[in-house]
C-alpha positions in Angstrom: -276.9 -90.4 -0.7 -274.2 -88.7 1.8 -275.8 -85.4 3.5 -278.0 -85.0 0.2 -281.4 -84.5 1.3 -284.4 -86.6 0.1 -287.8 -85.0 -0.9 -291.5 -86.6 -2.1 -293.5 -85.0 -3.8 -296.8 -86.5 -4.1 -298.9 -86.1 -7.2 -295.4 -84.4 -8.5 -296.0 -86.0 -12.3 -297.1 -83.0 -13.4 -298.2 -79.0 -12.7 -297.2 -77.2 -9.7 -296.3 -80.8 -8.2 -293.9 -80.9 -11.1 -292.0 -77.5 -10.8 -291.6 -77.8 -7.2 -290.1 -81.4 -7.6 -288.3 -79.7 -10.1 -286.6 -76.9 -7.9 -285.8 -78.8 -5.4 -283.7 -81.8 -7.6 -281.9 -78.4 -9.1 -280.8 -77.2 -5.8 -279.2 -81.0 -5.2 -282.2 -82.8 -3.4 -283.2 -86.3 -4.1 -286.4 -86.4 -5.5 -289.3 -89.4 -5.6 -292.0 -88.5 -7.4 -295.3 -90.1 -7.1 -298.2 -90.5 -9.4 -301.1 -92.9 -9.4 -299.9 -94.3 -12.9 -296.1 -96.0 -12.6 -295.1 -95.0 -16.1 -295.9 -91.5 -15.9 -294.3 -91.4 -12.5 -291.2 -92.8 -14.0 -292.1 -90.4 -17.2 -291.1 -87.2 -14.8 -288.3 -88.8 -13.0 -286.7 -89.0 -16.4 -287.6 -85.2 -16.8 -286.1 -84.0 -13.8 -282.9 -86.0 -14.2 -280.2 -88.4 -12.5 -281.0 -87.6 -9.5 -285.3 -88.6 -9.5 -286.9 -91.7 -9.3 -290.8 -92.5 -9.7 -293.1 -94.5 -7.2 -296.5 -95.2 -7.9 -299.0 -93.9 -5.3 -302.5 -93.8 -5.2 -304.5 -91.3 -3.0 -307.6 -92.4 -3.7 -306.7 -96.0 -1.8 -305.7 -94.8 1.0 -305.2 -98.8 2.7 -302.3 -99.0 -0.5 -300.6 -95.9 0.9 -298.1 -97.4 3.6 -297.2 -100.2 1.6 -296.0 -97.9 -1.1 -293.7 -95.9 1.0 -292.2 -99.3 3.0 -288.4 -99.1 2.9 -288.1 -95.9 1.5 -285.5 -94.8 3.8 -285.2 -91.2 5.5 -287.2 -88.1 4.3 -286.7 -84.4 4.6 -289.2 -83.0 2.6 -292.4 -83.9 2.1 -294.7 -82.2 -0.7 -298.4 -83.7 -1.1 -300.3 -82.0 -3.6 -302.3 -84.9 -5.7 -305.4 -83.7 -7.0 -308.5 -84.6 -8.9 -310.3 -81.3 -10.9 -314.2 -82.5 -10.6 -316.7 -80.5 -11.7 -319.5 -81.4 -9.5 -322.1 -78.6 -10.0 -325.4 -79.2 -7.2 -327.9 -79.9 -9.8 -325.9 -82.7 -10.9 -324.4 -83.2 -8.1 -322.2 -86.6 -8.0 -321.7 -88.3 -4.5 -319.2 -90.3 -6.0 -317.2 -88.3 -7.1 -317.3 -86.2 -4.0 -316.1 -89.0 -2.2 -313.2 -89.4 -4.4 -312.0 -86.0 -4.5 -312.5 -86.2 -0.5 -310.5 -89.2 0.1 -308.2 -88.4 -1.9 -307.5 -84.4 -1.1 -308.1 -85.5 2.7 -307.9 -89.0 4.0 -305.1 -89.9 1.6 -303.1 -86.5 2.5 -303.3 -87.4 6.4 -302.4 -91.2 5.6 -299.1 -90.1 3.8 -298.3 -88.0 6.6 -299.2 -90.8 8.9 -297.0 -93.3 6.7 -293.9 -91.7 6.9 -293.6 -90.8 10.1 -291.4 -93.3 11.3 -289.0 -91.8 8.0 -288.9 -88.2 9.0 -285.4 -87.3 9.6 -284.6 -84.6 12.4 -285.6 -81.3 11.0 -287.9 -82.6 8.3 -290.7 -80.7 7.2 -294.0 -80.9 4.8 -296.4 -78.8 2.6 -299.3 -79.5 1.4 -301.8 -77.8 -1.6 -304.3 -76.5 -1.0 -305.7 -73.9 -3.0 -307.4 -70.4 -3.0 -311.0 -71.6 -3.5 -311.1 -72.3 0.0 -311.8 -68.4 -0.2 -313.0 -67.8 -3.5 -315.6 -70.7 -4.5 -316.8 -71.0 -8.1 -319.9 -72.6 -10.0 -319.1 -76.1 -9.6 -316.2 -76.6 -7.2 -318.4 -76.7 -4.0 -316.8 -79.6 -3.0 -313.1 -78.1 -3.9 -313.5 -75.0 -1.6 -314.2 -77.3 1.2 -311.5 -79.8 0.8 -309.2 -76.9 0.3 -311.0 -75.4 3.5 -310.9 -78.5 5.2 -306.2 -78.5 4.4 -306.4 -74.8 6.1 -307.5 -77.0 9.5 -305.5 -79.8 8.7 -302.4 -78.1 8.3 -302.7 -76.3 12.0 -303.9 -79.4 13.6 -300.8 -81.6 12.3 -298.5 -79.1 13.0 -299.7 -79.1 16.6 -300.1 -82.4 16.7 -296.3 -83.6 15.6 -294.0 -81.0 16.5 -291.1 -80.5 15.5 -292.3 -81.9 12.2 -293.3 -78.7 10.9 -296.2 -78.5 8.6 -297.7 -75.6 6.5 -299.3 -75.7 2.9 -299.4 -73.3 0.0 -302.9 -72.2 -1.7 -302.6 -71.0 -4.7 -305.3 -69.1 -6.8 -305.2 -69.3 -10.5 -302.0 -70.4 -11.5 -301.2 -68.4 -14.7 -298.8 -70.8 -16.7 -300.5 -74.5 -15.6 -301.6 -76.6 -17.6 -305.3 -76.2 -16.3 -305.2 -72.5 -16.8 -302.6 -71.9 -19.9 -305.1 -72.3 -22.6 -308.0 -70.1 -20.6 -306.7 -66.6 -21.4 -309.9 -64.7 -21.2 -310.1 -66.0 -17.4 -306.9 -65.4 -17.0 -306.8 -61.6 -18.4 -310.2 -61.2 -15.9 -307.7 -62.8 -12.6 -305.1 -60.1 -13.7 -307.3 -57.4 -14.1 -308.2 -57.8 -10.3 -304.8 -58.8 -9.2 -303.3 -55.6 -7.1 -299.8 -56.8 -8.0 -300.9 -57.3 -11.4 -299.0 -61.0 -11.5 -301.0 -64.0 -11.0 -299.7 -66.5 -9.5 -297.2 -68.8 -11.9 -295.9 -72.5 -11.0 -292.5 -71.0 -10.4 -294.2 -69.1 -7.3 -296.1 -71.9 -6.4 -292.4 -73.7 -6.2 -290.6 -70.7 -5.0 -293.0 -70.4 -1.8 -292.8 -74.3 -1.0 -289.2 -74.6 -0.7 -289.5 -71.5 1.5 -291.7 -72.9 3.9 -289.7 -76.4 3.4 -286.5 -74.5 4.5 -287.7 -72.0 7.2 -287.8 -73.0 10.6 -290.0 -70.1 12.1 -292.6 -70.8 9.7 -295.5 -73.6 11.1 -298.8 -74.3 11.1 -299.2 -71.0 8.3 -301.5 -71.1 5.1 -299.7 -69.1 2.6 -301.8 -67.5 -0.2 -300.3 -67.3 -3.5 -302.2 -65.3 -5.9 -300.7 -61.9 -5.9 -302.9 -60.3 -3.7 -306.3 -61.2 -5.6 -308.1 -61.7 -2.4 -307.3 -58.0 -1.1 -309.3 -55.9 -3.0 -312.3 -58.4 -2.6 -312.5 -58.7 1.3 
């Protein structure tokens, strides 16, 4: 691997996790990606090129999580942003799916972290996902705006916790062009309409911002908004 630097990205089979494993293989990283399913793991290695290779790792098993990662060899970047969209409304509320979405967004972010340490190299650094409805909740997604609540804390807590691994996450709102919100055009006309900048967010933002807070070294312990500015005009 010679002074090429090696990334994860977890849950990066798809979406944002996708185009930020994505930008950092085209700047000359190598990349593992990780889904829960091997071949679609694989699937997007192929996708991103030579240079990627797929691992299967499941979130929602958080006991499976260290064993995955054994022998991996040095990391420098570490993206976690595997997710599971539950609609969970309180009248039908579901308890186990709550639990899922909670191990996974939560326990199984903090095991990863807690898995690699001994594989940080000097200087690494990690983002996490959260995501804007930590802020902005919505008719069914109780349980989302606290998990992605619950990543604001985590990411100041790790980062004071295990200096000089830096950690910070991004939190996107409605992500324009992904493949949750591509097809919903009415919602996403609405989201522009109340955007200052006029620009929701896109995955190439989403990417953009990660590999800044990957690189920079003045930046810890931050949540970083990415939705254009939706939030101002609403505080």
């Amino acid at each position: 691997m010679g002074d090429r630097k090696r990334a994860i990205v977890v849950g990066g089979s798809k979406g944002i996790g996708l185009a930020i494993a994505k930008s950092l293989a085209e700047r000359g990283e190598q990349i593992v990606v990780t889904s829960r399913d091997l071949e679609r793991a694989h699937a997007a290695a192929r996708g991103i090129g030579a240079n990627a290779s797929g691992l299967a790792v499941d979130l929602a098993a958080p006991q499976s999580i260290a064993t995955a990662f054994a022998g991996l060899g040095p990391v420098d970047h570490l993206v976690i942003g595997a997710f599971e969209a539950i609609f969970n409304p309180m009248k039908d509320f579901s308890a186990a799916g709550a639990e899922r979405l909670a191990t996974i967004k939560l326990v199984g972010y903090a095991e990863t972290v807690h898995a690699l340490l001994p594989q940080f190299a000097p200087g690494a650094s990690v983002v996490l996902i959260g995501g804007q409805a930590r802020e902005f909740p919505y008719t069914g997604g109780v349980m989302v705006s606290a998990v992605n609540g619950a990543i604001a804390s985590m990411v100041k807590a790790l980062a004071m916790e295990l200096g000089p691994l830096r950690v910070n996450a991004i939190h996107p709102g409605l992500v324009i062009d992904s493949p949750r919100w591509a097809a919903a055009t009415e919602a996403a006309e609405r989201v522009r309409a109340r955007t200052p900048s006029g620009h929701p967010a896109t995955m190439a933002d989403c990417a953009h911002a990660a590999c800044f807070l990957l690189d920079n070294p003045g930046v810890n312990g931050v949540n970083l908004a990415i939705d254009g500015g939706f939030g101002v005009g609403l505080a």
